[in-house]
C-alpha positions in Angstrom: 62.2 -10.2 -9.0 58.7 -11.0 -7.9 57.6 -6.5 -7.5 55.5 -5.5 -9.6 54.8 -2.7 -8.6 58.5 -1.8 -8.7 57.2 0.1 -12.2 55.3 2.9 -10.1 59.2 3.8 -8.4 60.4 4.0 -11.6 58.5 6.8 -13.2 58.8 8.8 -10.5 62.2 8.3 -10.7 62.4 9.1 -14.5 59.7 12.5 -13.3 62.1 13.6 -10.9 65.4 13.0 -12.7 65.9 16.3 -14.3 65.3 18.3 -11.1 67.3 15.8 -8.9 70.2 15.7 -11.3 70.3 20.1 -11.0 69.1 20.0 -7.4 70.7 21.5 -4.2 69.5 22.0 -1.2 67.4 24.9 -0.5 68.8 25.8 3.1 67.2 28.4 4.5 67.9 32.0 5.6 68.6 32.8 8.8 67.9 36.1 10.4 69.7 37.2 13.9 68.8 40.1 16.2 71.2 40.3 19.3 70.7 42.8 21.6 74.0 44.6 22.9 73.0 47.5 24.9 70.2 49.1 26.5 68.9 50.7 23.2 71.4 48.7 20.4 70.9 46.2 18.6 73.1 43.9 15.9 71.4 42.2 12.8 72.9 39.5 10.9 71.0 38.7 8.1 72.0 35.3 5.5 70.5 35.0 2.1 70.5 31.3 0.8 72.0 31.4 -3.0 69.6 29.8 -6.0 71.9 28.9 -8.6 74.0 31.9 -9.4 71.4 34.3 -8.1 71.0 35.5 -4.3 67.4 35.8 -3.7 65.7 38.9 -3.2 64.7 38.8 0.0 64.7 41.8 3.2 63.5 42.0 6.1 61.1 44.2 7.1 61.0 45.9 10.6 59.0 48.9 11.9 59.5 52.6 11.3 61.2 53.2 15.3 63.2 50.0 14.3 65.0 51.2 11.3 68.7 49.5 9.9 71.9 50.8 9.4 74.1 48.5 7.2 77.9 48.4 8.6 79.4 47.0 6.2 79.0 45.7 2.2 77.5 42.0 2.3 80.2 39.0 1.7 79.9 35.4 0.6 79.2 33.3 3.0 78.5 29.6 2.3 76.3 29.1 -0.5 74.4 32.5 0.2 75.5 36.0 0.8 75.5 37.6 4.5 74.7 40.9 5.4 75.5 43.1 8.7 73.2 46.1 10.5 72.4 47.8 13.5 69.8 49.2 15.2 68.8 51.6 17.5 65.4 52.1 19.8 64.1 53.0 23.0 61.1 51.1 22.6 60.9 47.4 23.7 61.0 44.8 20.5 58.4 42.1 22.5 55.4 41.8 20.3 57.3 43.5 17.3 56.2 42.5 14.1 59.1 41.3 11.6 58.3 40.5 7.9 60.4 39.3 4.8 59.6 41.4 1.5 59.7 38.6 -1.4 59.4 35.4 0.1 55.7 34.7 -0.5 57.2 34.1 -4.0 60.2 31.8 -2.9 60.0 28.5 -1.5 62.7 29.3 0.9 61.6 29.5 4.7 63.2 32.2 7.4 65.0 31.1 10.6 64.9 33.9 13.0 66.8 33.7 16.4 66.6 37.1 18.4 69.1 36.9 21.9 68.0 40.1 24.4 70.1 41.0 27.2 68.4 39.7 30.0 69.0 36.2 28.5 66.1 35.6 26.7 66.3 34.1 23.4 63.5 33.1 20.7 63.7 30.9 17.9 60.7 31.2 15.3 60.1 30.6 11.5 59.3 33.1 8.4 57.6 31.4 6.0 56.5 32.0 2.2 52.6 31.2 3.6 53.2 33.1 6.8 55.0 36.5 6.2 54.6 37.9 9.3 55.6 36.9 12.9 55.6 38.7 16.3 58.3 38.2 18.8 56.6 36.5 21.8 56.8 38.0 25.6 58.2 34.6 26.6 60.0 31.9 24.8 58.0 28.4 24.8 58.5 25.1 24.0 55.6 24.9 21.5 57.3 27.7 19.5 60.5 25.6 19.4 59.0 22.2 18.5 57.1 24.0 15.6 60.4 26.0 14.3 62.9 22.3 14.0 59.6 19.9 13.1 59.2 22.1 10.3 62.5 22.5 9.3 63.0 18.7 9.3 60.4 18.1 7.2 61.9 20.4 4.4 65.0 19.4 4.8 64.4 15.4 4.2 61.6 16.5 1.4 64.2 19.1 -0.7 67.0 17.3 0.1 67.1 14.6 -3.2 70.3 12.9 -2.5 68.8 11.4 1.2 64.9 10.0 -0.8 67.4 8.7 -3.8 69.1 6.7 -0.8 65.7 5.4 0.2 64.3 4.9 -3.1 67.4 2.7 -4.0 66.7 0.6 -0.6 63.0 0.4 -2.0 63.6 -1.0 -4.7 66.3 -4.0 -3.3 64.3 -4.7 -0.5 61.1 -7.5 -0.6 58.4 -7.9 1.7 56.7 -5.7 4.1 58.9 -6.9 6.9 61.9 -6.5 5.5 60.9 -2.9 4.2 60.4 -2.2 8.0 63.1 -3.2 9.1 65.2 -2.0 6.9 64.1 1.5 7.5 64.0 1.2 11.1 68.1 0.5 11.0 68.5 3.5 8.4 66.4 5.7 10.8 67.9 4.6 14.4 71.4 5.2 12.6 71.0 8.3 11.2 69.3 9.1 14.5 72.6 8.4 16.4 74.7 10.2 14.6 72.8 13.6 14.3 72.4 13.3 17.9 76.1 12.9 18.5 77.6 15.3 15.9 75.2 17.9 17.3 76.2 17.7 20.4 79.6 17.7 19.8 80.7 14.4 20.2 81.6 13.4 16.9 82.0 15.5 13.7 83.5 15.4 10.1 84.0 18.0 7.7 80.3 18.5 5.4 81.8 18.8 2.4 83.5 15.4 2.6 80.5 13.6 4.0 78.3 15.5 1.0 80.9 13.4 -1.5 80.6 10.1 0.8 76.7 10.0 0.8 76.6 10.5 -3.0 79.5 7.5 -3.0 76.4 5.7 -0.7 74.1 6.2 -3.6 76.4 4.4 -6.3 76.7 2.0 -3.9 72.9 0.7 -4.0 72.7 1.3 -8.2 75.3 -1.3 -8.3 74.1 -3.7 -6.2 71.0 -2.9 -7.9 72.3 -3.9 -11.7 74.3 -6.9 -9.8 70.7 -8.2 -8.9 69.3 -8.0 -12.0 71.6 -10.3 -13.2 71.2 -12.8 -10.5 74.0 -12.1 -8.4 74.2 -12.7 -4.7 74.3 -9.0 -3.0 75.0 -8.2 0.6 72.1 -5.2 0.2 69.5 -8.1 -0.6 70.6 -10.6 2.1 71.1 -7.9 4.8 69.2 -5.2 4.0 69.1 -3.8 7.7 73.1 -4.2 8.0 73.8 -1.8 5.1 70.8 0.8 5.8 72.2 1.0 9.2 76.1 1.6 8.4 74.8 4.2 5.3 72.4 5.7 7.7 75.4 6.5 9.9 76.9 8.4 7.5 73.4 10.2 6.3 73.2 11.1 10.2 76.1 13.2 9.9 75.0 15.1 6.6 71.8 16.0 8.4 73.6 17.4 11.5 75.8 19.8 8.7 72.0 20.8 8.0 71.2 21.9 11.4 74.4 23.2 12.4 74.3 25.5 9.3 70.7 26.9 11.1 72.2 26.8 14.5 70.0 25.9 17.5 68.5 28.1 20.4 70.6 27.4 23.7 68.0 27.2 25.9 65.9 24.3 23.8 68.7 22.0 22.6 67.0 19.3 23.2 63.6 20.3 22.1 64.9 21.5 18.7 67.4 18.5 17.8 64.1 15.7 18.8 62.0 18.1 17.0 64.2 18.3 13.9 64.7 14.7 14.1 61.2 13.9 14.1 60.5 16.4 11.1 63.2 14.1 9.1 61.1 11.2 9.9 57.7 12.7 9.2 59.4 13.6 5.9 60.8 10.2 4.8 57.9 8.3 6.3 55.8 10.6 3.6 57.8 9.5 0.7 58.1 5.7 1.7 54.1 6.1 1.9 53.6 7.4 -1.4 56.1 5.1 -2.5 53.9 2.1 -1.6 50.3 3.4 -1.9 51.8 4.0 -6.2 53.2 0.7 -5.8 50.3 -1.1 -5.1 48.1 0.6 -8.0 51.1 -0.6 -10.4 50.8 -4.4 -9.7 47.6 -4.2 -11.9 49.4 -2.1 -14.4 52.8 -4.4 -15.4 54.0 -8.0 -15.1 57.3 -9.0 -13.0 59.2 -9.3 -16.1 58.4 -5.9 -17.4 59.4 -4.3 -13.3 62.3 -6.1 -13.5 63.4 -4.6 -17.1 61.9 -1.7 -15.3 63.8 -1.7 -12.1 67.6 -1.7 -14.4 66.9 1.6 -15.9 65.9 2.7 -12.6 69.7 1.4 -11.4 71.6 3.1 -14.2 69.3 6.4 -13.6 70.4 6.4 -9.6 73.7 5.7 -10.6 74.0 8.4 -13.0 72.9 10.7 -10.8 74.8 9.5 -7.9 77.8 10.1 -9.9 77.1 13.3 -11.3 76.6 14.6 -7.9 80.1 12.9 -6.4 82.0 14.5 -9.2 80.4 18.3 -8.5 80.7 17.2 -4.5 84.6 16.7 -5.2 85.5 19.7 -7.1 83.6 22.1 -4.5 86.1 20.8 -2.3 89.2 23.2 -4.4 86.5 26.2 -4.1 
């Protein structure tokens, strides 16, 4: 194996391990306001789960906007879910809403508020921005900005998808091939979002969580095959497997955004915009990737990358598998 600079996506593998092996997505949590009568209002309101813990976030309203909670909270997913109303004869436009606690989370707030006249807003709470108002009108910017963002966090905190690409990093040669290679993982994926979304296709998430791990194991072995100078179908055709995998990634990122839901009025606003966050996100690893890459040819020779690149294999794998097993046995809980 002629990389060199193969060594540089090896250590950060080794960095990352420990957190990748404990990792779970960080989805985040998702506030509703629905208006039901002139002067009522009902609040859903979903905390995401860290570990055994829920986080201790709350949502933070005005004194005329005060809640009443209906009924205890209940599991819901991985998070807990929560149920109020409200009452007010003042109109919520302009309202400020806040989230006591999550400037010390990393965990962002999707808020979706649906008033009677048919108006609905989608914005985003986060940890750097604790504040929002709700607009007079929806708009398209406020959209884009909600999904782009949310795409970018989930590709970023979501280690099983940049273990996939890191795998494909370190099989593929050449610039050329890199690109293409990507460019089939992305158009799949692409596809398939679009079309679960929509409602075209779908499979259960808990099942494609299992697959994509499955994915993973896939690449570590081709990986250790290579090493030993065997013919693999992942070297030859790099752009033929990316694609087929990518398919089935597609479909674990729509679980993602079907779990926040999307605004009915911007459907296609939020699902490009999401989409493009995903890409801005992987784009951003690949980059760092390369530009570490390139200051590690001066570091090691081909020999030591390719020693290198076989505990980088058996690391993927391990992880790979460690996460299929926990995928499997979620499926009896």
């Amino acid at each position: 194996m002629k990389n060199k600079w193969l060594f540089c996506c090896v250590v950060q593998l080794v960095l990352l391990m420990p957190a990748m092996l404990f990792a779970h997505e960080m989805r985040p949590a998702l506030l509703q306001i629905k208006q039901t009568t002139a002067t009522g209002y009902d609040i859903t309101w979903k905390v995401p789960r860290k570990g055994d813990m829920i986080l201790s976030l709350k949502p933070i309203f005005p004194s005329w906007f005060s809640l009443e909670q209906v009924s205890p909270s209940i599991a819901a997913g991985e998070g807990a879910l929560f149920t109020y109303k409200a009452v007010t004869e003042k109109d919520i436009h302009k309202m400020a809403i806040s989230v006591a606690g999550i400037q010390h989370s990393a965990v962002d707030v999707l808020l979706y508020i649906e008033l009677l006249n048919g108006e609905k807003f989608s914005l985003v709470i986060q940890p750097s921005h604790a504040t929002v108002y709700i607009p007079e009108k929806e708009t398209f910017f406020d959209t884009a900005k909600t999904y782009l963002v949310i795409g970018i966090e989930h590709i970023l905190l979501g280690p099983d998808h940049l273990l996939f690409v890191l795998a494909l990093l370190l099989i593929v040669t050449g610039t050329r091939k890199i690109i293409f290679t990507i460019t089939a993982f992305t158009l799949a994926h692409s596809i398939t979002l679009s079309l679960s979304v929509l409602g075209y296709v779908g499979l259960p998430g808990p099942p494609v969580e299992a697959t994509i791990a499955l994915s993973i194991m896939f690449l570590a072995w081709e990986l250790v095959k290579l090493y030993h100078g065997q013919k693999v179908i992942s070297a030859q055709k790099p752009w033929l497997v990316s694609f087929c995998f990518g398919l089935l990634h597609g479909l674990g990122f729509a679980s993602a955004l079907q779990s926040v839901g999307l605004p009915q009025t911007q459907v296609p606003a939020a699902l490009a915009f999401f989409n493009i966050g995903v890409e801005a996100g992987q784009l951003a690893f690949i980059s760092v990737i390369l530009l570490l890459s390139t200051l590690a040819k001066k570091i090691i020779t081909a020999r030591q990358a390719k020693k290198m690149v076989l505990v980088a294999a058996y690391g993927i794998g391990s992880v790979a598998a460690f996460w299929l097993i926990e995928r499997v046995l979620n499926f009896y809980q």
